[in-house]
N, C-alpha and C positions, 0 to 999 in steps of 0.2 A: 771430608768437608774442609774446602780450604778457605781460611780466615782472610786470604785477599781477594776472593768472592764477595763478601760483602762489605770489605774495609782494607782494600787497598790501598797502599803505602803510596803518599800523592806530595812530598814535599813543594814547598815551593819559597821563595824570598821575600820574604816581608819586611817590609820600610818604613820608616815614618818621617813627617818631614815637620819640622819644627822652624819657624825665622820670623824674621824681624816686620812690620807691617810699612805702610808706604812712606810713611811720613820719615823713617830712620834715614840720616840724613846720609850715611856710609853708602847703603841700600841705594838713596836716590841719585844716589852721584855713580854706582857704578851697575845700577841692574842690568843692561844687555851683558856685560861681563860676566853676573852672577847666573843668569840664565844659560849663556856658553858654557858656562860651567856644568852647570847641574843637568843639562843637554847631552853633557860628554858623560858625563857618570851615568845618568840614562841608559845611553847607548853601549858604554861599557857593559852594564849588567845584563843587558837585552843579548848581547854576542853571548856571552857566558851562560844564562839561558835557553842558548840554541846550541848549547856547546853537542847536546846528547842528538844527533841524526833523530832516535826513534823518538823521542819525546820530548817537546818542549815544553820546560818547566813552568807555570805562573808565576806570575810577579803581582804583588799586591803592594799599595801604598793605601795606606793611613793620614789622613790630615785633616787638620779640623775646620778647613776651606775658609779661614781666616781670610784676609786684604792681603796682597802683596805676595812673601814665598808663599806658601802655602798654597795659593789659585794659579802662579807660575808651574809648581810642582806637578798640583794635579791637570792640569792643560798638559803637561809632557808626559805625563805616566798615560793619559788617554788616548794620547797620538799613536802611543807606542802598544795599546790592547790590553793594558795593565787592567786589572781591577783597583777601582776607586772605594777605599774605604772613608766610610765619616764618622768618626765617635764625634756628635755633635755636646758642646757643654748645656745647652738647653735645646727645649722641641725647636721646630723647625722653625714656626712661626717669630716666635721670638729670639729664636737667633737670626735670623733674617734681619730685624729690626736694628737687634745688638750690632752686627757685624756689619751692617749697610747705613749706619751711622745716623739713624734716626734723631733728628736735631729738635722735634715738636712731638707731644704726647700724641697728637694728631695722626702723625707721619706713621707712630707706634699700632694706633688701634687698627690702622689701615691697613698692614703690612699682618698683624693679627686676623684680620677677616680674611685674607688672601685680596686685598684690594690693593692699585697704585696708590702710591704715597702721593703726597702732593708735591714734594721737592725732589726736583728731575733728577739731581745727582745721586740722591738719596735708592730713588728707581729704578739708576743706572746699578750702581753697586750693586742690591737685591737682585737684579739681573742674571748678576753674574754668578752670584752664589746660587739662584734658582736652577741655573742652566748646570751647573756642576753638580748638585740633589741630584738634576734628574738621572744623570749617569752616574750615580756613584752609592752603593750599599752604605742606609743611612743608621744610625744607632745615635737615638735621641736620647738625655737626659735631661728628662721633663721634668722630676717629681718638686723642683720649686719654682717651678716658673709662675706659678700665680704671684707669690712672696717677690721675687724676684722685679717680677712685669711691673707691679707694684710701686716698688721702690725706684726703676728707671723711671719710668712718666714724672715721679712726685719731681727727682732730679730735673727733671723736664719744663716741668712747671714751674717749679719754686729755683732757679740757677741759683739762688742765693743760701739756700739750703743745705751746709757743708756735711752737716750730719748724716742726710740719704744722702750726699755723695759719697762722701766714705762707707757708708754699707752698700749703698750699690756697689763700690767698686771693689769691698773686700767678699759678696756674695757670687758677683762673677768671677771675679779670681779665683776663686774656690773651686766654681764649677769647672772652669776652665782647665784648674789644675787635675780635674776628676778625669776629664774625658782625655787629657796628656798621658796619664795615669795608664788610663785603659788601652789608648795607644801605645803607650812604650811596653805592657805588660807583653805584645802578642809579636812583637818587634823581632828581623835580626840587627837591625842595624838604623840607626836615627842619624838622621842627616839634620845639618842644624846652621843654616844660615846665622851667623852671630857674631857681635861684635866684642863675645868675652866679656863686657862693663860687668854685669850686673847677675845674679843669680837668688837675691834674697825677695823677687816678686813671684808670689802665689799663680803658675799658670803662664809667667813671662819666658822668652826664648829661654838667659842661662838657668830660669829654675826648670824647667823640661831637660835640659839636658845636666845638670846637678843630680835629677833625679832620676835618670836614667841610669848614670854611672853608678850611681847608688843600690842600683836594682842588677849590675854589673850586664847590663845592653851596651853595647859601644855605640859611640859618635863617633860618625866623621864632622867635623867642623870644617863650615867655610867662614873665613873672615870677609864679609864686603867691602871691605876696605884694599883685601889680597886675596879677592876669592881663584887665585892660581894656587896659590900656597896650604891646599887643605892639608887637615892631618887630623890620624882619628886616634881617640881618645878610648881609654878600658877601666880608667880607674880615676876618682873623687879629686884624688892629692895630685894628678895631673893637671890640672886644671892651674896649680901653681907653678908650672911649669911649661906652660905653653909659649911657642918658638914662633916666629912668622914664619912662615913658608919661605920655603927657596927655590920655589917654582917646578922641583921635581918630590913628591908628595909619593906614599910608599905605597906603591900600584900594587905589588905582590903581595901585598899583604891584606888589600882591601878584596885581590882577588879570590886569598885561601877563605876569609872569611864567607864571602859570597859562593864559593862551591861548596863550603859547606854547607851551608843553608840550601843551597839546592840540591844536597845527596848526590854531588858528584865527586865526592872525595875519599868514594870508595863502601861507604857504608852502606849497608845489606841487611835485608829481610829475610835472607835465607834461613832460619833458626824456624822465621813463623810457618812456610814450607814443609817442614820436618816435622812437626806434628802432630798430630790428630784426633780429632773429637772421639770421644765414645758416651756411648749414653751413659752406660753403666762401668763403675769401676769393677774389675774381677776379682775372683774367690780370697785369692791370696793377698792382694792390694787391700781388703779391708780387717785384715791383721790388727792393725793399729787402732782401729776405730773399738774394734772388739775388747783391745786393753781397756780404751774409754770410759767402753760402755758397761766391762764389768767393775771395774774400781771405783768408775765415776756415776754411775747411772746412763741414760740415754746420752745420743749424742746431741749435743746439741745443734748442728746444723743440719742432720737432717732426719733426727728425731730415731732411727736406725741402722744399725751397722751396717745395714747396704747402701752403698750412694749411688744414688740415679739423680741426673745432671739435667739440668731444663734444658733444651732445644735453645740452638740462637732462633731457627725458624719459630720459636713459638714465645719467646719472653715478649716482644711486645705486647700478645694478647694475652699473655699468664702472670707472673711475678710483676712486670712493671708496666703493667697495663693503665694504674692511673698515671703514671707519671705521661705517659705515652698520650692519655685523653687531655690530662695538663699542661704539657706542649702544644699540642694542638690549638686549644683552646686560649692560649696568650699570646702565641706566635702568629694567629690567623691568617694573613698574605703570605708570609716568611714560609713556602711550601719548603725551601733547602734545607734548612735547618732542620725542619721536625722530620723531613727525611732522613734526613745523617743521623738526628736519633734515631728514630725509631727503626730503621732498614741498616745501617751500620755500626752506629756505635755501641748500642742495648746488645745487637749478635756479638759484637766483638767481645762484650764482657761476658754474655753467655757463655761464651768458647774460651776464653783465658780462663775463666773460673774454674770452666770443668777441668780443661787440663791440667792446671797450675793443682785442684784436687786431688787429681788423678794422678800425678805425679808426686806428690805430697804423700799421699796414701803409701807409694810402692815405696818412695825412699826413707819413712818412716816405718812402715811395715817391716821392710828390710832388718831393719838395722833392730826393732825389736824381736823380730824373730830370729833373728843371727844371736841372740842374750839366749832366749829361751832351746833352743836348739844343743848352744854349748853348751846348758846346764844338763839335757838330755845325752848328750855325748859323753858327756863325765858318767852322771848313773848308768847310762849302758854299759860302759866302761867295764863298772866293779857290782854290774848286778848280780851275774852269775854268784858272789860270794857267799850273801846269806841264805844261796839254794844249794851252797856246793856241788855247783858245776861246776868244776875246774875245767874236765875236759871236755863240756863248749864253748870255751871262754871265747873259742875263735868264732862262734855266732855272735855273743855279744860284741867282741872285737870289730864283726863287721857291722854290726850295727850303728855302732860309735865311728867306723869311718864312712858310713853312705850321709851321717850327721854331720861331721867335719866337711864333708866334698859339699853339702849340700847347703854349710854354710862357706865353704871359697866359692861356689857359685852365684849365692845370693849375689854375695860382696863384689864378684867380678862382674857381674849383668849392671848392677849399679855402678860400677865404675865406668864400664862400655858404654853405658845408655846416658853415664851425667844426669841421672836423674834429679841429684842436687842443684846445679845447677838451672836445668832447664825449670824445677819447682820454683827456686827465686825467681826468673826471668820473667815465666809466664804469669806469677802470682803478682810479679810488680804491674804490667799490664794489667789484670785484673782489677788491681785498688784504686790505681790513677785513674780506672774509665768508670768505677762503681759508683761517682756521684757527678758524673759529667756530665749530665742533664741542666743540676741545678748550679753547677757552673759554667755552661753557656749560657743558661737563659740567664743568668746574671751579669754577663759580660764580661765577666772575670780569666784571666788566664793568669798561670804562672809562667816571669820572666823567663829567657833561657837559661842565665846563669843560675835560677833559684829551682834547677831541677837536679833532685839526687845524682850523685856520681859513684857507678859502682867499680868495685874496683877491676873488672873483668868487661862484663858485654855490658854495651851503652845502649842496645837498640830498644830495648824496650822504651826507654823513655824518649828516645830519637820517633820511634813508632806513635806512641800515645800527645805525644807534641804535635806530632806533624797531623794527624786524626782529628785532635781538637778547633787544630787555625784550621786541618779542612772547612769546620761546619762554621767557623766565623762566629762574627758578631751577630745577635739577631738583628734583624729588620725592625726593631717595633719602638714605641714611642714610650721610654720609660717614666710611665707616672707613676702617683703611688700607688693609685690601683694594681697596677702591673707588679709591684715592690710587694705590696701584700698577696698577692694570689702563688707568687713565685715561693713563698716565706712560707705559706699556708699551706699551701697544695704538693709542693717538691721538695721546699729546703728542710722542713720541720720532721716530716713524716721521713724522711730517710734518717733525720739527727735522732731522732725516736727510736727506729728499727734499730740503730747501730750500737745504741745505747745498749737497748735490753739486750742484743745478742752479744756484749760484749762481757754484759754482768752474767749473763747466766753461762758463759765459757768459764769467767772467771771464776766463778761458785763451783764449777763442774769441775774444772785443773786442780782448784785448790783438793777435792775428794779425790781425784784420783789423788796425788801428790803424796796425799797425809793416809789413804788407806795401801798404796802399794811401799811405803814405807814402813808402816804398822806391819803391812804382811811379812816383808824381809826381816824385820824386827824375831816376826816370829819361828824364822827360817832359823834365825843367830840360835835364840832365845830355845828350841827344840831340838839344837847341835849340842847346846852345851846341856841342856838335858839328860840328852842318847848318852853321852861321855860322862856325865855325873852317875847315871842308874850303871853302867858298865863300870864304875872304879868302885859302887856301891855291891857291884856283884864278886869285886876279886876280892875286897873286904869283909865281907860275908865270908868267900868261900876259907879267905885266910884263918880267919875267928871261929873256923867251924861252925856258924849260924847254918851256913847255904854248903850245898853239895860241892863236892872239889871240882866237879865235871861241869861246873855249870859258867865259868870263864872264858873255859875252851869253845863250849858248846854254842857259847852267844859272842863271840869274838867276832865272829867277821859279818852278822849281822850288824851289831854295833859298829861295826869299822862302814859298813855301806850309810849307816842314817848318818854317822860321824862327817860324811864325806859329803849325801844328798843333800843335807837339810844346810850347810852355810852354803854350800853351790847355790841353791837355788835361791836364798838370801840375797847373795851375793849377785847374782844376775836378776834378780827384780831391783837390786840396789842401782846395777848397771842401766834399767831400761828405765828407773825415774831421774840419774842423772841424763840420760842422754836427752830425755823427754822433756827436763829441764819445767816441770810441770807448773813449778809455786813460781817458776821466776817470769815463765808465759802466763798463769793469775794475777802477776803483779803487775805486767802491761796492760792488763785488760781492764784489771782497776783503775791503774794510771789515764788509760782512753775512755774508761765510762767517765771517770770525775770531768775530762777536759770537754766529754760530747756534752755531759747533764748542765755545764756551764753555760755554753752554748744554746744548749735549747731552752731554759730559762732568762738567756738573753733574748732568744728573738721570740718567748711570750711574752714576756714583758715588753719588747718593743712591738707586737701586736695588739696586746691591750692598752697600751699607755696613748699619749697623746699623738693625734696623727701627725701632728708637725713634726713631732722627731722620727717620723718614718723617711727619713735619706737614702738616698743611693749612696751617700758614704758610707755612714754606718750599716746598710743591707750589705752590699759587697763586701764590707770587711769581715762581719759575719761567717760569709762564704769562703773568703781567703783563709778565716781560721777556723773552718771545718776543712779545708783541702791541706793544711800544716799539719792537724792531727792524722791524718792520714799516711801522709808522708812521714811523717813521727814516730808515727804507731809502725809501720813497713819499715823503717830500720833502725827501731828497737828489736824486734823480731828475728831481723833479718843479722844484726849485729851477733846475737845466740849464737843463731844455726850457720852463722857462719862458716864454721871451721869444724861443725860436728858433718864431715861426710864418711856415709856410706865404708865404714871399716870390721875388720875383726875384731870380735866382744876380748878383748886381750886386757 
């Protein structure tokens, strides 16, 4: 079963485009220039695009079809087959109004009905933005536009009225800032018509790109004043140090960045190629689960020392079947999306899970049964003694070495196979895609630079990035209807499940931890026993209490428990350091307190007043369930780092 079956690897360039509106007087004195410009960088990325004979990559742009750059931008990305994205900052209707400069409450309600405004210029504008909706994937943020609508008209009415002009103007700012946000999050590269002045307005050209750099997305900036002289931007404190242009602007550099982003820079899927589902893990692979299950109780993932693996063919209709009906059901038109759930992204977590288990299993099992093995090689060793075998020591002897071979084999198959690694790799794929549902349908991504860096293979997260901008923004009109059902139905119920399974790992680690400890204890605790009752027998035999023969007689019986009982101590000592059991409890505690945070925040912003149900505070919610995640994966992953697959030495 191969995972690019149903979740092939589909990078493509993503853009955003950010500038100044018409009236900027830089802009109005040089726009055919600015357009030459941004025509030529177009067309640079469209060649680079085509660079691959067998496939040419997508190019997608982002903009919030604003007046001026913005409808320049998306007019050239459309000529060129690009995909037109809109994170609009309100529904449709009323950004229509917002952005087409609606001058009379009138002009407003009219443009809300879907009717001609009465002011021709006004009709012209909305024109123009209607004609760009209609080709372009739209993601509305609706949930205040009542509050919002509101406040523009009173502005409308009352001009004399400073107070709704300052909230209208700091409520749009806001929004405006939200859906910049959302753009820059899903971005390679923000282009950014600007004149450098200003960056302290909410949603204005320099606070989009402030905040961009901030989230570590590069700008390329154009100055309209020298839109020849771009230059792009990676960091905050640049911005104090911006140069004019000298008319040769660093092309090599805009280009590495853009073959990156299109997976031409060499980066490869081949890893996901190599390997392969199984239903079930084998005999030997649930070793480890068996320690689990007898020091800790059951296991708790899957209630059994056997693990059998859900089907990618069947999670849609089994494990996350409501999630699968609750997509459906919010996304309605949006058919792409809840297919990329349901038919790609749900198999792909089915199939990383399994295997990142599966592979979990063997290189853990390994490495536990390499402890118990050595302890068996040692008592083979010196069993013969207290049967006085001397002369088959060479049966025990070979006993203890098909024990030795069979642990250099463990350890070498684990070396061969990289089963540590491939465990992190695939497991990291697994976590990032476990709650991807309820962040698309929130509209949320994580920046590029705010994705984990590991210090060997990148693709996993190259993979799960590139998977997620596949399925996009949804299509739908975010009110708060939408806000709560997404909360209700996806976000809550996964914060839930994550929760309890994390407290009952944790409760479970902590027993194994504290009983395989207790049991080595008792491994020590029965060595110095066997050695106390045998120094208690040469004392005796000394004092003439006990028979003189009886020293001799139990000598090398006592020399074998002398030797079996800390061995075996000592290698349970060995397989709850490696297992690391109280310090994986202490992460699991650390993630239930941060999930139960979490999910008492968004019942209380369920039950509390509807007005404070925002798409800020919803999406932020999400962003800080998708931190704990990432948190939680390399606390984990930080442990088991450096514990691979060795000899119990």
């Amino acid at each position: 079963m191969n995972p690019k079956a149903f979740a092939p690897w589909q990078p493509h360039l993503a853009l955003a485009i950010t500038g100044h509106r018409p009236d900027n007087a830089s802009l109005e004195a040089n726009e055919a220039e600015v357009r030459a410009v941004l025509s030529d960088l177009f067309d640079r990325f469209d060649r680079l695009r085509r660079a691959d004979a067998d496939l040419v990559r997508p190019v997608r742009l982002h903009c919030l079809l604003a007046g001026g750059v913005d409808q320049v931008a998306a007019h050239l990305a459309l000529e060129r087959d690009w995909s037109l994205i809109a994170p609009l900052p309100f529904g449709a209707e009323l950004n229509l109004a917002i952005n087409a400069g609606a001058s009379s409450a009138s002009d407003v309600r009219a443009l809300a009905r879907g009717e001609r405004p009465g002011d021709p210029e006004v009709e012209r504008r909305a024109a123009a933005i209607r004609g760009l909706m209609d080709r372009a994937h739209v993601f509305q943020i609706a949930d205040r536009d009542e509050e919002i609508r509101a406040v523009f008209e009173q502005t409308l009415d009352e001009p004399a009225n400073k107070s709704a002009a300052h909230r209208f103007a700091a409520l749009a700012s806001d929004n405006v800032a939200l859906a910049g946000r959302v753009m820059i999050e899903r971005c390679d590269l923000l282009i950014a018509v600007w004149d450098g002045k200003m960056t302290d307005l909410p949603g204005g050209t320099g606070h989009t790109v402030l905040h961009a750099l901030e989230q570590g997305t590069p700008v390329l900036v154009i100055d309209p004043a020298m839109p020849q002289g771009w230059s792009i931007l990676v960091r905050p404190e640049e911005l104090g140090h911006r140069k004019q242009g000298d008319g040769n602007p660093d092309g090599d550099r805009l280009d590495t960045l853009v073959r990156t982003s299109l997976g031409l820079d060499g980066d490869s899927m081949d890893p996901l190629d190599r390997e392969k589902w199984r239903p079930k893990a084998g005999f030997f692979f649930g070793f480890y689960r068996r320690i689990e299950a007898f020091f800790g109780g059951r296991s708790v993932k899957s209630g059994t020392t056997k693990a059998a693996y859900e089907s990618p063919e069947d999670i849609a209709n089994g494990s996350a079947a409501s999630v699968v009906d609750a997509a459906q059901e919010l996304l309605g038109a949006d058919k792409h999306l809840h297919s990329r759930i349901r038919d790609s992204l749900l198999p792909m977590f089915a199939w990383a899970d399994a295997v990142s288990s599966r592979l979990s299993d063997a290189y853990r099992s390994g490495m536990s049964l390499n402890f118990i093995l050595s302890a068996l090689a040692i008592i083979a060793g010196i069993a013969y003694l207290p049967f006085d075998l001397a002369k088959y020591k060479w049966i025990f002897a070979s006993i203890e070495l098909a024990l030795l071979v069979l642990i250099l084999s463990i350890t070498y198959a684990g070396a061969r196979r990289a089963w540590h690694r491939r465990w992190f790799e695939t497991r990291r794929v697994a976590e990032y895609l476990r709650f991807a549902p309820g962040i698309l349908m929130m509209g949320v991504s994580r920046p590029i630079a705010r994705w984990p860096r590991a210090e060997t293979a990148q693709w996993p997260e190259r993979y799960v990035r590139d998977a997620l901008r596949d399925a996009g923004l949804p299509e739908a009109r975010v009110d708060r209807a939408y806000l709560r059902r997404v909360l209700s139905n996806v976000v809550l119920p996964h914060v839930r499940g994550q929760r309890q399974y994390h407290a009952a790992k944790a409760e479970q680690l902590h027993r194994v931890h504290h009983r395989i400890d207790k049991t080595a204890e008792w491994g020590f605790l029965a060595a110095v026993v066997s050695v106390s009752i045998y120094l208690l027998i040469e004392l005796g035999a000394l004092a003439g209490v006990l028979p003189a023969g009886w020293p001799y007689a139990t000598a090398k019986l006592f020399t074998f428990l002398g030797v079996a009982f800390p061995t075996i101590g000592a290698n349970l000592a060995g397989i709850r350091y490696f297992g690391d059991f109280e310090r994986f409890s202490s992460i699991s505690r650390v993630t239930v307190a941060k999930l139960a945070d979490v999910e008492e925040r968004i019942v209380l912003l369920l039950s509390g007043d509807e007005q404070r149900l925002t798409y800020h505070v919803a999406s932020d919610l999400v962003r800080a369930i998708d931190d704990i995640v990432v948190e939680e994966i390399e606390s984990w992953q930080a442990v088991y780092g450096a514990k691979h697959l060795a000899l119990p030495a």
